[in-house]
N, C-alpha and C positions, 0 to 999 in steps of 0.2 A: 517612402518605404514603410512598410508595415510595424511597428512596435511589436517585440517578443522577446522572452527571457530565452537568454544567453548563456547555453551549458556546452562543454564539453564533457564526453565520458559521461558515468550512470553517478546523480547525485547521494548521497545516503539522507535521506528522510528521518526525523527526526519530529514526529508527529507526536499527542497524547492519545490520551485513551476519548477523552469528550470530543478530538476532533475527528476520530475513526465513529464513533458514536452519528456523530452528525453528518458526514461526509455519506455514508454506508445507511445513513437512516437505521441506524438500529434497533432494537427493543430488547427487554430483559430475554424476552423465550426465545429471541434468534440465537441469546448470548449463554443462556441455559440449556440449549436443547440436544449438548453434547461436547465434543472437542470441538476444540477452535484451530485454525490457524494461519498465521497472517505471513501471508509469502511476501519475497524483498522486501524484511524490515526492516533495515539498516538500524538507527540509532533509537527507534521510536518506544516510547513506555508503552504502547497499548499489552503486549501481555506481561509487562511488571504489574502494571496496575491492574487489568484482568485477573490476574494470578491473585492479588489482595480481595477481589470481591468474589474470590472460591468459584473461578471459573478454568475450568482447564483448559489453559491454552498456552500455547506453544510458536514458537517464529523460526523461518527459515531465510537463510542469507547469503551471497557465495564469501562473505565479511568473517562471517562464525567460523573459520578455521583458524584453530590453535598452531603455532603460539604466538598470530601478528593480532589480534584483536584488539591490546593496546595501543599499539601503533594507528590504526588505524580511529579508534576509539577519538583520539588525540587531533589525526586531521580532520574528522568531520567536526570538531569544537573550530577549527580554523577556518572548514570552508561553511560554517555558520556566518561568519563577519563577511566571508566572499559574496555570500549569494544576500545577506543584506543592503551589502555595497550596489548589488544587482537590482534589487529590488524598488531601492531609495531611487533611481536611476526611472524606473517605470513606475512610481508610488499611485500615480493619481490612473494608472488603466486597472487596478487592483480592489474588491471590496475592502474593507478595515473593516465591515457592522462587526464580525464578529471577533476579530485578533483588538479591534482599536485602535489601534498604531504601528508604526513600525517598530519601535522599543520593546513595545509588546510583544509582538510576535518573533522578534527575537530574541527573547528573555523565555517565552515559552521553549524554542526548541533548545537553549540550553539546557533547561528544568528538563526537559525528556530526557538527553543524551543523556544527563547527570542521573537520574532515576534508572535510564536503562544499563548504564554501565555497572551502575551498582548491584542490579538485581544481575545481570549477568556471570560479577564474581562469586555470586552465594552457592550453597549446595546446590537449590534447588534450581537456580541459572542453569547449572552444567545441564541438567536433564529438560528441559523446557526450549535451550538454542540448539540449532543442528545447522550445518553446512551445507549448502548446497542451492542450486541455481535451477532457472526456468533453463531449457524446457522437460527437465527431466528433473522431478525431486525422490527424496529416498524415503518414502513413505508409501507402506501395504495402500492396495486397492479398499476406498470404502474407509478409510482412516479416521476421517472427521467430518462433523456436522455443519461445520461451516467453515468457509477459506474465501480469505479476505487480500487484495492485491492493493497497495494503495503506490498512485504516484511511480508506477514503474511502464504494465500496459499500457501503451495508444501513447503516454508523456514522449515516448523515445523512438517514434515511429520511421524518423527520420535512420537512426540508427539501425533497430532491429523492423526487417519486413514484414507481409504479408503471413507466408508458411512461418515461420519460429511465435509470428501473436498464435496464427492457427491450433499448432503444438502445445506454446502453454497452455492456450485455453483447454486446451482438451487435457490435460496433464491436469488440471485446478480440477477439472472434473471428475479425473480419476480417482485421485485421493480422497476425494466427496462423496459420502453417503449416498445412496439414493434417498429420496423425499429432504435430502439438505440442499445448502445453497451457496454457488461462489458469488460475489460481489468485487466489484472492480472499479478504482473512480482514480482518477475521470476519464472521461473519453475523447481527451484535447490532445493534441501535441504541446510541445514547448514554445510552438506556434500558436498555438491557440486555434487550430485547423483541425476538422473534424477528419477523421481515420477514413481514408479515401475506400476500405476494403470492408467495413463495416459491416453491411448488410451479405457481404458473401461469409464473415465472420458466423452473422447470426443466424444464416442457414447451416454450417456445421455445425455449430451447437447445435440446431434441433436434430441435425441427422445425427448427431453422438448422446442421442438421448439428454436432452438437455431443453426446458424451457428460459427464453432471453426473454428479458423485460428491460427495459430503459425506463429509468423511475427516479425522481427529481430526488437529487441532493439537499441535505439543510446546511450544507458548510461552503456558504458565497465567499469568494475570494478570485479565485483566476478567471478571467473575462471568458465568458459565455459556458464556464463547469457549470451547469446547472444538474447532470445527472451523474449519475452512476447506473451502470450492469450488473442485471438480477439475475443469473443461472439455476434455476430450482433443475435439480436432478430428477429426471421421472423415469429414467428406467436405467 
């Protein structure tokens, strides 16, 4: 039988800002050239850390409803040791070039959680998280410059279908500029099985005014993630 990580339910991610950086191939002007915003971000620092290098951006979650955020806050530190225990179990189907160990890498996604909870209780936390879930977010049409999805699309394919991927995507695109761009990684299941609907995917994007690019990832780790989804808005 085939080796594959082992989830129930939607995990909370708990990523940094250098691994959104490398994963999403980013550059300063992707990360400059307006609003940000990084759909289901569960525990992750990327827009604490965003936020420090004077970039506006912003995170949506269905997690960010007051007043269980602690509570929850609390069990993704827990199901950090779960999904290690997971991992230790599958170590050798996994890259390490860039986490280096297991220790490592989970010492990183502590450092996020612990980063993002804290920016989360500051003034400027309350104005930067909002509540809310694919496939419908609460954000004007054209809102931001870039929207970013890590580890939620294609990971849970098993779970969520064909029409609800269709819907967010096209919802990631709504809230996105024209001449901006969504990016989405990776494009595996939790199987490590490429998204059987894919190519009917990447013909609605282009009928929703939307150019799809598939374009190699820098952050090796899950057997065969090599890319990431490029959606440039063009009309």
């Amino acid at each position: 039988m085939k080796q594959h990580y082992e989830q129930i339910g939607v995990a909370m991610t708990c990523r940094g800002y250098d691994e959104y950086v490398r994963m999403f191939d980013l550059k300063e002007d992707d990360l400059q050239a307006g609003k940000v915003l990084d759909v289901a971000s569960g525990g992750s620092s990327f827009t604490a850390e965003a936020r420090r290098r004077g970039i506006e951006a912003f995170a949506v979650d269905p997690r960010y409803q007051q007043p269980s955020t602690e509570q929850w806050i609390a069990e993704a530190l827990e199901e950090i040791s779960v999904s290690t225990a997971k991992l230790a179990k599958l170590e050798s189907s996994f890259d390490w070039s860039y986490y280096g160990s297991l220790e490592r890498h989970r010492a990183g996604r502590e450092a996020s959680l612990e980063l993002f909870a804290s920016h989360l209780r500051t003034e400027e936390g309350k104005s930067c998280y909002f509540a809310g879930a694919l496939p419908e977010l609460p954000f004007a049409s054209g809102s931001f410059s870039l929207v970013t999805c890590s580890h939620f699309l294609f990971l849970y394919a098993e779970q969520f279908g064909f029409e609800f991927h269709k819907q967010s995507i096209l919802e990631l695109m709504r809230v996105c500029r024209p001449g901006g761009q969504v990016r989405i990684y990776p494009l595996l299941s939790l199987k490590w099985d490429r998204f059987d609907a894919l190519n009917e995917l990447m013909a609605a994007i282009e009928g929703a005014g939307g150019k799809a690019d598939r374009l190699p990832s820098q952050l090796p780790f899950m057997p065969g993630s090599t890319e990431y989804l490029r959606i440039t808005i063009t009309g």
